[in-house]
N, C-alpha and C positions, 0 to 999 in steps of 0.2 A: 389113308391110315385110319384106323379102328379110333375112338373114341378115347377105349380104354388103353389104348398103345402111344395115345399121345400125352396122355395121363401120368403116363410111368417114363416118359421122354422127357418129358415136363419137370418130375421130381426129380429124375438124374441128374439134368442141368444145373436145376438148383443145388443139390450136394453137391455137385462140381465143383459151384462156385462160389458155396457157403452162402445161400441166401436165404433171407428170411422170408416171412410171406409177405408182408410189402415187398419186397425184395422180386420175390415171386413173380408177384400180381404186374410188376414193371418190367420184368423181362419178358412176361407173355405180353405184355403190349408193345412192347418194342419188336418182339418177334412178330407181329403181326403184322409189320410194316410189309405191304407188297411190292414195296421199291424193291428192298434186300430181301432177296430171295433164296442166298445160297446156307449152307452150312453155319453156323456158331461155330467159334475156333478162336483162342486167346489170341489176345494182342497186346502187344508194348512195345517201348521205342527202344529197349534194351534186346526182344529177339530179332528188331528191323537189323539193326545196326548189326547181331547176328549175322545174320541171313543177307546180308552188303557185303560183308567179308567173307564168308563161305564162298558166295559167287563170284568172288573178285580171284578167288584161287584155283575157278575152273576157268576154260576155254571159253571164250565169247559163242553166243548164239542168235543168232538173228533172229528175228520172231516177226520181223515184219511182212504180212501177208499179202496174198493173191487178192486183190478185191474186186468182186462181182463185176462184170460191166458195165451191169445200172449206175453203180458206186465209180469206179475207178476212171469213167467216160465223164464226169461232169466237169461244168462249169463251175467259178465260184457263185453266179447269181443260182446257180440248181444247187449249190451245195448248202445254202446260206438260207434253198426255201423249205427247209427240211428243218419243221420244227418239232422242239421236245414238249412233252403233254404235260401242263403243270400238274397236272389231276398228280401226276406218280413222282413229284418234285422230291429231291433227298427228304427234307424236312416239312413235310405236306402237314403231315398230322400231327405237328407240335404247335398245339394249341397257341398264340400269342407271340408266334416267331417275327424275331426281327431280320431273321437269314434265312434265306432257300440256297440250293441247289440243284442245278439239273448239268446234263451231260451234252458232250458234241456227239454226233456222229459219223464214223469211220465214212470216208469218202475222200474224193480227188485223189492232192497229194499226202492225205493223211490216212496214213497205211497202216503204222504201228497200233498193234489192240491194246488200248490201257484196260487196265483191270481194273477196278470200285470197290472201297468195299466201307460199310457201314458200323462204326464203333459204340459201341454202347459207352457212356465213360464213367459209369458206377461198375458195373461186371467185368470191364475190359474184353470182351467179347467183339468177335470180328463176323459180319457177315456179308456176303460178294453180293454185289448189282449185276447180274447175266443180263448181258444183252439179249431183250426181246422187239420186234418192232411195234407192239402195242404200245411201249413207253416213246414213241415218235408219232408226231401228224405226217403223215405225206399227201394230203388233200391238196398242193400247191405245188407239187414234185413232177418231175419223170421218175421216179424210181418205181422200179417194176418191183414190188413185192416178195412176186415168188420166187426171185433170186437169194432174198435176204436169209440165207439157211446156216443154222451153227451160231455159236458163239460169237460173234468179231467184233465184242469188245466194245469201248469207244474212243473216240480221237483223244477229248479230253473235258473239262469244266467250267463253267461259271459261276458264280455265285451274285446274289440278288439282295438288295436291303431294303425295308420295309420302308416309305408307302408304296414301294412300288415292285412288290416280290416276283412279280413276272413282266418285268416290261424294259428295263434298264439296268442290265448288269454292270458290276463294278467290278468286280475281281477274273480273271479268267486266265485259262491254262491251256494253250491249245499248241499240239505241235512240238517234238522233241522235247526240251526242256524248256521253253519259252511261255512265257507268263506278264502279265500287265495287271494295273490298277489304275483307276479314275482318281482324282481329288475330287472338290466341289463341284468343279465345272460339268462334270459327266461327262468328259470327254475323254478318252485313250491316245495314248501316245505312244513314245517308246516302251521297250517292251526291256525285261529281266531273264537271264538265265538261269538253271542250277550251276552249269560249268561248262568253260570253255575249254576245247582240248584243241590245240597245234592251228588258232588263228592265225597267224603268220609264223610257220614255220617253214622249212624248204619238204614239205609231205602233204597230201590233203589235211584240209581242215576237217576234224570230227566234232558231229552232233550228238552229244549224247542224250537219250531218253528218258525220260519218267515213263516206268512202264509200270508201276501201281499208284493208287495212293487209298489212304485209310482216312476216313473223315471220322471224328468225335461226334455227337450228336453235341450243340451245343444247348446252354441254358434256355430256355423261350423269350428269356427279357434282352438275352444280350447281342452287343450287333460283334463280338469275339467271337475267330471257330478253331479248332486246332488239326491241320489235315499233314498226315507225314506219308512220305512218298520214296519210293527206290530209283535211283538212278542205273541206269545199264549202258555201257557203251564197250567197245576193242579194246579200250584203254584203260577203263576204269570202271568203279558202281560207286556207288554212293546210300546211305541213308539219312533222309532228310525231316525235319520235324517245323513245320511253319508255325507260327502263330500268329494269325493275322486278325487286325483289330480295325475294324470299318467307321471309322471315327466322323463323325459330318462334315470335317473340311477337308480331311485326308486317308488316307490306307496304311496303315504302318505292320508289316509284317518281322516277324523276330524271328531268324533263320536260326538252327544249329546243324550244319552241315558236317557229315562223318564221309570223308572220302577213302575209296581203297583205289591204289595203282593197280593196273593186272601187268602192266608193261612200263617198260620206263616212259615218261611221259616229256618232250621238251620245251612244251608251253604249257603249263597248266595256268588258267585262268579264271578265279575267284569272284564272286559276286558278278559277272561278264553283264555288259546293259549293252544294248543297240537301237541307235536310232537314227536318223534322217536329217541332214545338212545341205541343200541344194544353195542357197545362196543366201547372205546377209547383209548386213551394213558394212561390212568390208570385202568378203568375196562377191564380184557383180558375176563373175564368168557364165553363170545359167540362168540372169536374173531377166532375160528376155522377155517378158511375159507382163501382162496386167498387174501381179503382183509385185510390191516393193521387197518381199524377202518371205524365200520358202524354206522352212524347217521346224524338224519335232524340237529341236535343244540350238543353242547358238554358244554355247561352251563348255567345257571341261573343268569343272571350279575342284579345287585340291585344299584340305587342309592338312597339313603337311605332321608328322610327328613332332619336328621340332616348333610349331605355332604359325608358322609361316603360312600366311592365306594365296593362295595362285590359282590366278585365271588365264584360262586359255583359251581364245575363239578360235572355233570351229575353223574347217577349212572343206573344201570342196576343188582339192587337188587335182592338177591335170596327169597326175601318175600315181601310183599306191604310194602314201605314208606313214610309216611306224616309228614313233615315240614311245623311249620308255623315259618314265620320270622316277628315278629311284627314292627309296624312303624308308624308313623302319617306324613299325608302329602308328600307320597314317589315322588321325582323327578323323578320317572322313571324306570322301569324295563324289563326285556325281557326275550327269550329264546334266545339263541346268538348262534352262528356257526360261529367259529373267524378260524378257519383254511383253507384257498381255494385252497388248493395247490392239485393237484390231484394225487400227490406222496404218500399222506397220505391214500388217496384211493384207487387206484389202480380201480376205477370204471368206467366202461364204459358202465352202463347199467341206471341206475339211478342218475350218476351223482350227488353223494353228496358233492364234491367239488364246486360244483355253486348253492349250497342250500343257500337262504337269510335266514337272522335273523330278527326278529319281537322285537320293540322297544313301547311300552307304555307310553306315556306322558303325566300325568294328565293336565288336562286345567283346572279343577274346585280344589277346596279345597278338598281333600278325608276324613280328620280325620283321628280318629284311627282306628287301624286293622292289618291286616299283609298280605302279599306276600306268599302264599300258593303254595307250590311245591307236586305234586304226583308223587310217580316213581313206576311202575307196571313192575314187572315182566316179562320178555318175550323171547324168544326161539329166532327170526328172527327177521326179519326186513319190514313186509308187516303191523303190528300192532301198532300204537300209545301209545305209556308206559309213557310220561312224561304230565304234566298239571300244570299248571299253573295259579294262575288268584289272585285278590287283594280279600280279605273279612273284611268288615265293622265289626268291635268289638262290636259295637250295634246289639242284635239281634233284628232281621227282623220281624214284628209282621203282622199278615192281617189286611190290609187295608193302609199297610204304603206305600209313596210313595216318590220316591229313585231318584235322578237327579246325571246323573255322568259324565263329561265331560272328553272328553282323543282325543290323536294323535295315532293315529298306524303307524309304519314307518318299510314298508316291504323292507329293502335294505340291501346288504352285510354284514356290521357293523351297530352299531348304530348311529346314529348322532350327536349324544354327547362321551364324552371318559374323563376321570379321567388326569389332568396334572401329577400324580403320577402313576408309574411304572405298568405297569396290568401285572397279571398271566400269563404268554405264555403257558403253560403247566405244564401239571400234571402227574407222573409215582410213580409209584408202585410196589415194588419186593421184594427178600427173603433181610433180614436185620441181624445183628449181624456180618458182619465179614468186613476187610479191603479190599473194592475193587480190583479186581483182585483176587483173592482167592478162590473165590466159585462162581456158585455152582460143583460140579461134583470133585472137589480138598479136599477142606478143609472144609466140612460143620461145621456149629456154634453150637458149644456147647447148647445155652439158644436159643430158636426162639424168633426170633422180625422180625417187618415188617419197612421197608425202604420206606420212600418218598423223591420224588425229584422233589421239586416246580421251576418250573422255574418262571422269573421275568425280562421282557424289559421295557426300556421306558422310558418317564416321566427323562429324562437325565442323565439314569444311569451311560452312558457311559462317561460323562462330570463331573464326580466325580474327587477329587481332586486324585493324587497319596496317596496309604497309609490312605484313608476313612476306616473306619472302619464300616463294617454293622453289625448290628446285629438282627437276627431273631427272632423276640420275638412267641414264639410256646404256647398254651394250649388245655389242651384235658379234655376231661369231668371224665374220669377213664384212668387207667395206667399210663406208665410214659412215657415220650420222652428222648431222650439224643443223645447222637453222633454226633454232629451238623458239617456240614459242609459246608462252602461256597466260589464256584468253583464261578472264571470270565468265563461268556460264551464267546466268540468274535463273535461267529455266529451270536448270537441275539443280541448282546450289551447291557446285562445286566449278570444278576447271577444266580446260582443255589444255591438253599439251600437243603441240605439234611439231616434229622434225621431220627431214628429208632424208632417206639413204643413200648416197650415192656408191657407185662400184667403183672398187680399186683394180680390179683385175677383169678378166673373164671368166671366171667360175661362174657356173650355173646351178651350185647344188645349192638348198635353201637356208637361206639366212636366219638365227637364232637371235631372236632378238628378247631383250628382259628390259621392264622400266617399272619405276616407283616414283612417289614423288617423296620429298624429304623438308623439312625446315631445317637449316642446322643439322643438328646430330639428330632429330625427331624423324622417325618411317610415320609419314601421315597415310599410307595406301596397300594394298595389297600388291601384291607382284601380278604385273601384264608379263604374259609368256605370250610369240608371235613365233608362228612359221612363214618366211616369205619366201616365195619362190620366182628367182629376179630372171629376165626374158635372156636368150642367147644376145651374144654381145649386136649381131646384126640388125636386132630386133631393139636396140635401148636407141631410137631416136621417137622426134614427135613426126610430124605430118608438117 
């Protein structure tokens, strides 16, 4: 382009956009970025939300491509040695950045091309990131080069916080709609959805996509960035607006989520989280191994609309399990990993002791519906088995369109905590006889199974001499009895333990709820159990 032609491209833009020469002088430096490459073109979250709905009123279309054989042949260690060039990083050339960004690229099984695109947030001006392979190292690859032809996009993002703008990401997007955040620890765990479509419903499960997203350029001092994103899938789009805020102990992102139906939909799934339950302090079934307990979360903690705090441990079922926990207006729920202690693990590879917990906070009004829990089945520990996410009681018709405001808050614990006593743990063993006695001595006459809820907190230990607790226990079938209740001093609070015994041969699983109480006083949160009691053949000992 001529000098003088860029001259007069130059002033157009500016009357565009009404800018003055400061004005000016900042948008030719913002255009000069050779990250973003493509066209100038407005942007807001009012034509996103547009342009979600327009396309929610056409036919679905798949976009996900044919990729190269250098690409579509690898491994995950060949797809992981494919690195981005900080040189061409989103935010390279903002002087005193406390955020970077750079991109994945398209490979393996990440086929779908997201699109990029670069926000000015004085002008509102949008410009695309084209995939080129200069913006990649492949000095550490098999990727043959001169396959790499066309556009195709990138898988998806990370984002970097300052001291350490290229070495240890914190935020990242990779893969349909799937996304994570570190806390302190810098470690990843479970992961976040935009939406879940027909997790357990009797049809495939659908993955829907982020197939753009628009990033703000953010301030240079701050570690806040604002990136909004389209959702595309058979069943629905979406328009998404993050704000996420990189805080030193934690990630706290502020979703506002515009959903369009294209079809009726029979599970729709809100805030959806996944992650990983092999074995704990009460399921041993996969606990084979050097370690004393594998998993990203070890509960489902709910705080309920009407104040009610519930905990639910994990399970690692020997068949698929679905729980809905119904509620209107819930304050809050999660997948939680309350234990950090690396004694419990024994890990040094994975590091599930500095796994955060993911915390949900409605911002908008939800209604009715319920906190939807999946537990699948699984062998190891490389496979996601748990899910989670909120589903509206109203069903989901085409053409309906859905607004749901929430917090996500990827930190240690959650941000919130019940003034009354929470669950510390949960154990499970052979039951019927007086401790000490069995097993390998004295086995019991009748089989029953033994639980031993623990309970701190909340000022248990500041009870009078001579308080009196009491457990109040129910189960959906069978009986409970044999109650006992130990002071722990360790934790500063109690253990309660009862036995379940069966009254019948039912095998389907047992609903168990406990509290403990003084009097008329709730000193605890609600324990919620799924147990799943052996065929009658199978309830003796050895």
């Amino acid at each position: 382009m001529h000098r003088r032609n860029l001259l007069k491209a130059s002033m157009a833009f500016a009357a565009y956009t009404g800018l003055s020469a400061s004005g000016l002088m900042a948008a030719r430096a913002w255009a000069a970025d050779q990250t973003a490459d493509g066209e100038a073109r407005p942007f807001d979250f009012k034509g996103l939300k547009d342009q979600a709905k327009r396309l929610a009123e056409s036919r679905y279309v798949d976009t996900k491509q044919v990729l190269p054989p250098t690409l579509a042949q690898m491994s995950p260690l060949q797809f992981n040695a494919i690195q981005y060039d900080v040189n061409h990083s989103l935010w390279n050339d903002l002087e005193g950045r406390q955020l970077d960004a750079q991109f994945f690229h398209v490979g393996m099984g990440f086929k779908q091309p997201v699109r990029m695109y670069s926000v000015d947030p004085k002008t509102r001006m949008a410009r695309e990131v084209h995939f080129r392979p200069e913006l990649f190292n492949y000095e550490k690859t098999t990727v043959n080069t001169s396959q790499l032809t066309g556009d195709l996009g990138f898988a998806g993002f990370r984002v970097f916080k300052a001291p350490e703008l290229d070495r240890h990401d914190i935020v990242s997007f990779l893969g349909a709609s799937y996304f994570r955040a570190v806390d302190a620890s810098g470690q990843y765990g479970l992961s976040a959805r935009g939406l879940a479509i027909d997790t357990y419903a009797k049809k495939r499960e659908e993955f829907p996509d982020f197939t753009k997203f628009w990033f703000e350029t953010p301030d240079r001092n701050s570690t806040r960035f604002v990136v909004y994103a389209l959702l595309d899938s058979p069943s629905a789009t979406g328009a998404y607006r993050f704000d996420i805020d990189c805080q030193p102990t934690r990630v706290v992102m502020e979703i506002d989520a515009h959903i369009n139906a294209r079809t009726a939909i029979d599970q729709l799934g809100i805030a959806p989280m996944t992650s990983m339950f092999s074995c704990g302090t009460v399921e041993r079934r996969m606990c084979d191994t050097i370690h004393p307990q594998i998993h990203d979360s070890d509960r489902l903690a709910m705080w309920r609309g009407n104040g009610e705090w519930v905990c639910r441990p994990l399970n690692n079922p020997a068949t698929l399990q679905f729980n809905a926990f119904a509620d209107k207006d819930p304050k809050g729920f999660g997948l939680v990993q309350t234990d950090h202690d690396f004694a419990s693990y024994q890990d040094t590879v994975d590091w599930y002791s500095k796994r955060p917990s993911l915390w949900v906070e409605p911002t908008t009004a939800w209604g009715e519906g319920s906190v939807d829990l999946l537990e699948i089945p699984t062998t190891g520990e490389t496979l996601d088995n748990i899910v989670a996410f909120w589903t509206p009681k109203k069903p989901v018709a085409a053409g309906d369109s859905l607004n749901y405001g929430y917090k996500l808050y990827w930190s240690a614990l959650p941000p919130v905590s019940t003034d009354l006593a929470h669950v510390d743990a949960t154990r499970s063993g052979m039951g019927g006889f007086i401790e000490g006695w069995a097993p390998g001595e004295h086995y019991p006459t009748v089989w029953a199974r033994r639980f031993a809820v623990d309970f701190s907190g909340g000022g248990l230990d500041q009870l009078p001499p001579g308080t009196g607790i009491e457990p109040v226990v129910t189960c959906s079938h069978g009986e409970v009895k044999d109650f006992n209740v130990l002071v722990l001093d360790a934790i500063k609070g109690y253990r309660i333990t009862f036995d379940w015994y069966p009254t019948d041969d039912r095998v389907d699983p047992v609903q168990m709820r406990l509290f403990i109480r003084t009097k008329d006083r709730t000193l605890s949160e609600t324990w919620l159990y799924q147990y799943f009691p052996p065929a009658p053949d199978k309830r003796k000992y050895p």
